[in-house]
N, C-alpha and C positions, 0 to 999 in steps of 0.2 A: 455512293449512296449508303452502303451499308455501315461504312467509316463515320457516318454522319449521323446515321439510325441509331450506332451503339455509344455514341458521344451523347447524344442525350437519353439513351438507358442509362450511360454511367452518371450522371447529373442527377435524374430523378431517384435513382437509387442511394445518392449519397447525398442530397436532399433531406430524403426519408430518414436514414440513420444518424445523422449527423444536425437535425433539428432540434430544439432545446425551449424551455420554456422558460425565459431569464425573470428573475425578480429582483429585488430588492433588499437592503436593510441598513439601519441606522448604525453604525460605529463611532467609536468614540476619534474626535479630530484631534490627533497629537503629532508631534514632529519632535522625537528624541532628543535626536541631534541639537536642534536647534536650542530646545531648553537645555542641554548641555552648554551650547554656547552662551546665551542669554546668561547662565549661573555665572560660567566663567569670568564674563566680564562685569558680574557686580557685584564680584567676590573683588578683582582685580580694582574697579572704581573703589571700594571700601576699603580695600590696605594701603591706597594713595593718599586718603584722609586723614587716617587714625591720629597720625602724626601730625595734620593741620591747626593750630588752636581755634576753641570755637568764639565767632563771631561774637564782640558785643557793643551794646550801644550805648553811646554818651547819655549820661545822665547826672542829674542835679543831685547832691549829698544832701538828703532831706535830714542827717543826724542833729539834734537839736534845734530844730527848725519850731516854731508852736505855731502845728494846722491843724485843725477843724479832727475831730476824731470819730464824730458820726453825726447823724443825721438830727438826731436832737438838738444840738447847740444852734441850730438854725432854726429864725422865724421862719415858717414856711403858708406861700399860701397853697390851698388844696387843687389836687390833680390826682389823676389814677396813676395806679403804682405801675413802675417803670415795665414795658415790655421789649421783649429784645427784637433788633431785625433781623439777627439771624444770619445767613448768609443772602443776604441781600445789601444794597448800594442805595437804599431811601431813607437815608436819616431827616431829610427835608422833610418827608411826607410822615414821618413817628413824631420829630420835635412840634412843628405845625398843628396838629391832631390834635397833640397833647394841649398845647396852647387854646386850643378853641373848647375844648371840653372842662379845661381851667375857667375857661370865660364863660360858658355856660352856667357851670356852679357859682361864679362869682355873682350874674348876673339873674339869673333863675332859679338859684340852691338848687339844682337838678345835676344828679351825677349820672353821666351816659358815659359809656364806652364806646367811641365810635372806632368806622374797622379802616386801616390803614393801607391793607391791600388793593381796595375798592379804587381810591384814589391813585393809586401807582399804574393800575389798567387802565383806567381811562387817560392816563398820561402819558403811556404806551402809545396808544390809541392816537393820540395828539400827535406825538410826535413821529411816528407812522405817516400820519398826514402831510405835516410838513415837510418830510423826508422828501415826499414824491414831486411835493410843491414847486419846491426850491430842487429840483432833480435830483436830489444824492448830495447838495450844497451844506444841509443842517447837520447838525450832530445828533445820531441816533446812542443815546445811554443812559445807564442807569439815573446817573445824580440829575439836580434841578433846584428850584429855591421854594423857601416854606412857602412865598405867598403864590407858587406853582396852585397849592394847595385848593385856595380861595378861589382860583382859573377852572380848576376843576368841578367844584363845588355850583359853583354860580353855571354852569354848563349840563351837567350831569346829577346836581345831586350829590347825597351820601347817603349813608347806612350803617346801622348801625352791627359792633363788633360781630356780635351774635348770627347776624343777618349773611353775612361776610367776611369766613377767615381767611381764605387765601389758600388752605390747608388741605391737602388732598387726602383723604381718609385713611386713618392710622398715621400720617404726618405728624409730627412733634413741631417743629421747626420751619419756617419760611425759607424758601432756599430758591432763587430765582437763577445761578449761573449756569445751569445747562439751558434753561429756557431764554434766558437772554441772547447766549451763545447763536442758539435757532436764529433768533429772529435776528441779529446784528449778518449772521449767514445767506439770510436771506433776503437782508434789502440790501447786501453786498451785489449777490445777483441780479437784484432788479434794476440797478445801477449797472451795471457791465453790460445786461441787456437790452436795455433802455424799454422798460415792461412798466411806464407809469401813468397804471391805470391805476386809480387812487382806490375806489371798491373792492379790486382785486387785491391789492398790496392790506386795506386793513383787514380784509376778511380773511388772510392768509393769515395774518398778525394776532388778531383775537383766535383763531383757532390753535397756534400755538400754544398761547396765554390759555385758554380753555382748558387743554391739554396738562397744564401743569399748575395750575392756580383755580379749576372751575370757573365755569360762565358766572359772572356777577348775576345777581334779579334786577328783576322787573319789578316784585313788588315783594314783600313780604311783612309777618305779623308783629309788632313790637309794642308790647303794654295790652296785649288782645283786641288791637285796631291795624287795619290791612294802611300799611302804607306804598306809595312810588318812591322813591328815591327823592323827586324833585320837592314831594309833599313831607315828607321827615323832614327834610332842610328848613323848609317854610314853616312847617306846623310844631316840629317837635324842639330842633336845634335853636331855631329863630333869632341867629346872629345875623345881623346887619355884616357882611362881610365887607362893605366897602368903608368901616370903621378900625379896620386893622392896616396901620401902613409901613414901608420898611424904610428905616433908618440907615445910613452910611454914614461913612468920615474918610473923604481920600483928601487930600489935599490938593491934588493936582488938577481934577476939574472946575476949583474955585467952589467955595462951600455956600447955602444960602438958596442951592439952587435944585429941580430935581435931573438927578443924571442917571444913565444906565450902569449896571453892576457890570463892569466890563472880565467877565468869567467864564469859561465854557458851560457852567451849569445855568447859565442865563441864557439859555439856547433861541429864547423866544424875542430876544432883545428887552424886556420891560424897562424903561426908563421913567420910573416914575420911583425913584430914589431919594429919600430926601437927605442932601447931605450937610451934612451939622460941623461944626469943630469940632476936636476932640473934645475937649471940658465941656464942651455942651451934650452930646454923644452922653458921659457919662454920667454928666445929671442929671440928662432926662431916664438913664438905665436904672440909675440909684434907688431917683423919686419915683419911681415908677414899680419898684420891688416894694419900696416902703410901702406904699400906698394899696398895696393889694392887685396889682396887675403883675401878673408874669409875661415872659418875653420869648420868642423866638430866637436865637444865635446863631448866626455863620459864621465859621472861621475854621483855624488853623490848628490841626492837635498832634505835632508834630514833633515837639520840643523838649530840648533836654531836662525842661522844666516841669513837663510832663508825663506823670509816674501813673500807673491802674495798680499798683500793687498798695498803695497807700491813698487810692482814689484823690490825686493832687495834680493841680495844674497851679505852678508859679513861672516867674522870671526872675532866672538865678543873677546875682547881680554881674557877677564875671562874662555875662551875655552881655544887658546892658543897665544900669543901674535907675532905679525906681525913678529919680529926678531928673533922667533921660528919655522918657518915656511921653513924645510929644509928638504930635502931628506930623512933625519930618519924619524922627524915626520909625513912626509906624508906615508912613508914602516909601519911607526907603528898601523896607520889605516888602512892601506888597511889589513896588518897583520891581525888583529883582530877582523875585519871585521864592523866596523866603517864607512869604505870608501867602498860604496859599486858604483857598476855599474847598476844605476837604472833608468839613464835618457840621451836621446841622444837630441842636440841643435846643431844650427849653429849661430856662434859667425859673426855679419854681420855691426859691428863698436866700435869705444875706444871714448874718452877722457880723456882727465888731469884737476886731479882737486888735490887741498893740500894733502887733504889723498892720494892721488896714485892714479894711472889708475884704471878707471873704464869702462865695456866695455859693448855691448847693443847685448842682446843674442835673437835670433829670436827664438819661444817656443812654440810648436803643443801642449804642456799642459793642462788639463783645465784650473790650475791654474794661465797661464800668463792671465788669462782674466779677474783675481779679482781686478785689479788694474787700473789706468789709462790710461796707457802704453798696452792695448789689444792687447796679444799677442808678449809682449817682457818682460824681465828682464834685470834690469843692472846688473853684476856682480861685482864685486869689485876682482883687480889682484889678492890680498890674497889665495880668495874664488877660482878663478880658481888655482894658486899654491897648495891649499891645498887638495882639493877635485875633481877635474877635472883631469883624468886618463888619456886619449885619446885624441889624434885630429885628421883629417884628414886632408891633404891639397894639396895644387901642389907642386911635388918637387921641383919646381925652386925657392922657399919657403925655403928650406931645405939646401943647397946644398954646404953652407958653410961645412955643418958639416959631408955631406955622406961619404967624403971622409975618415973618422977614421973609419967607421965602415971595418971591414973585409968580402972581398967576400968569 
């Protein structure tokens, strides 16, 4: 008993002295070592190098070549001046844009800036949708096609620039790759988990997007009149959108007829393609610059014949020479995947010069801005013949040739 008594005198007595009153504090998180190590080996990766020569890429000898030297020697019809996408993957949705706000002035003399951002969320938003639809079957990503654009519009509305930049305050620059990252992360998991509740998936999706581009409006003031989205479209823009149609040239589906853009940025299937022959393809391109409509472009900017330092796109003849440049040869790149669909442009003037037409392409790029020309490329006709998949235009544009096709 007393063995037991003095066992717990000795407890509460070293209880008492040996009690503490512990806190806290913030230190800095470092690991010495480790950044010792880290340095080591990118000291060691760096003397592996030195010695490696640097990488470079095949290109066209533009020396004595006579192209376009700026933007004046081009008829041009009017458009707002080129803006860039920045670090973002929507060329579809800048070239497009630019297109319809071309049309507006052509058709209304009314120059508007509309906002490009506006349209890439709600295309998000789409394809969000169909993700969950087709279970995790569709492709969730950045690219799309310009007449994307008109799906969105006719659905949602637009807005105009002002209304809607995309730009989170003090932002310079568009920059979607962490935010897309999220959300490609995230319907990865929805997919693994089979979590396809469709409200739940877009409202995770726009809060993202929220998060790094701001919530689009609902309404807002433009000319000191309160618009919706769907009333701008209607009241202010007042393009007929079902007067703009997209042009092809493959050879292999048989021409004449309308087919789908068989591309991954065709995510939505559209097959309402009207596909032309080549020589027709570039008459109606031609007639259709001359005559004061600009164009939409998809295709391929990939090529040795394409420089940003001299804003130039040709086809060198050592590729394939200018009187080779026919319906096969262009089915046999896109066949084999040479001619790919990597870049959307709006074609917004021509001239003639000895070598052939040459045409002045407005470019959200970064690379239209390596050159003098900030923000444009000359094309050379070849280069759109060869490689240039797509256009979009007014059908009044077109209209010689609809009539072959079959309703």
């Amino acid at each position: 008993m007393r063995k037991t008594l003095l066992f717990f005198v000795i407890v509460a007595i070293s209880s008492k002295l040996y009690a503490q009153n512990d806190t806290l504090r913030f230190i800095e998180n470092n690991n010495p070592f480790w950044d010792e190590i880290k340095k080591s080996s990118e000291e060691f990766i760096k003397s592996q190098s030195i010695n490696k020569p640097e990488k470079k890429s095949l290109k066209m000898d533009f020396e004595g070549i006579p192209i376009p030297k700026s933007i004046e020697e081009f008829n041009k019809v009017w458009h707002n001046d080129p803006v860039p996408q920045a670090w973002t993957n929507i060329c579809w949705d800048f070239c497009a844009t630019s297109l319809f706000e071309s049309e507006i002035f052509r058709i209304y003399q009314k120059k508007i800036k509309l906002s490009e951002p506006w349209t890439a969320y709600w295309e998000f938003v789409e394809k969000a949708k169909y993700f969950v639809q087709t279970r995790g079957k569709s492709l969730f990503a950045e690219g799309s096609q310009a007449n994307a654009v008109k799906r969105i519009w006719k659905k949602y509305g637009v807005v105009p620039a002002e209304a809607y930049t995309g730009l989170l305050p003090g932002q310079k620059y568009l920059d979607h790759h962490i935010m897309f990252q999220e959300m490609s992360d995230f319907l990865k998991e929805t997919k693994n988990n089979n979590v396809w509740n469709e409200d739940f998936v877009v409202q995770t999706i726009k809060s993202i997007m929220n998060k790094y581009m701001q919530e689009p409006p609902r309404k807002f003031t433009f000319e000191g009149k309160e618009f919706t989205p769907e009333d701008f479209l209607k009241n202010v823009v007042r393009l007929n959108l079902d007067d703009y149609i997209d042009i092809i040239s493959i050879l292999e589906p048989g021409y004449y007829k309308q087919i789908a853009y068989d591309v991954p940025d065709n995510w939505w299937n559209d097959q309402s393609y009207y596909n032309l022959p080549l020589n027709d393809f570039m008459e109606v391109l031609k007639n259709a610059i001359k005559s004061g409509y600009s164009l939409a472009l998809g295709g391929d900017v990939s090529e040795p014949g394409y420089y940003s330092f001299l804003d130039v796109a040709m086809v060198p003849s050592w590729d394939i020479p200018s009187k080779y440049i026919d319906d096969k040869s262009r089915q046999f790149r896109f066949a084999n995947g040479t001619t790919t669909d990597d870049h959307g442009i709006h074609l917004v003037g021509y001239t003639q010069k000895d070598n052939g037409m040459w045409f002045l392409i407005k470019d959200s790029g970064s690379g239209s801005r390596n050159g003098n020309a900030k923000g444009y490329y000359f094309y050379h006709e070849d280069y759109i013949k060869l490689k240039m998949m797509v256009f979009m235009v007014h059908r009044a544009a077109v209209e010689k040739f609809l009539s072959k096709f079959k309703q």
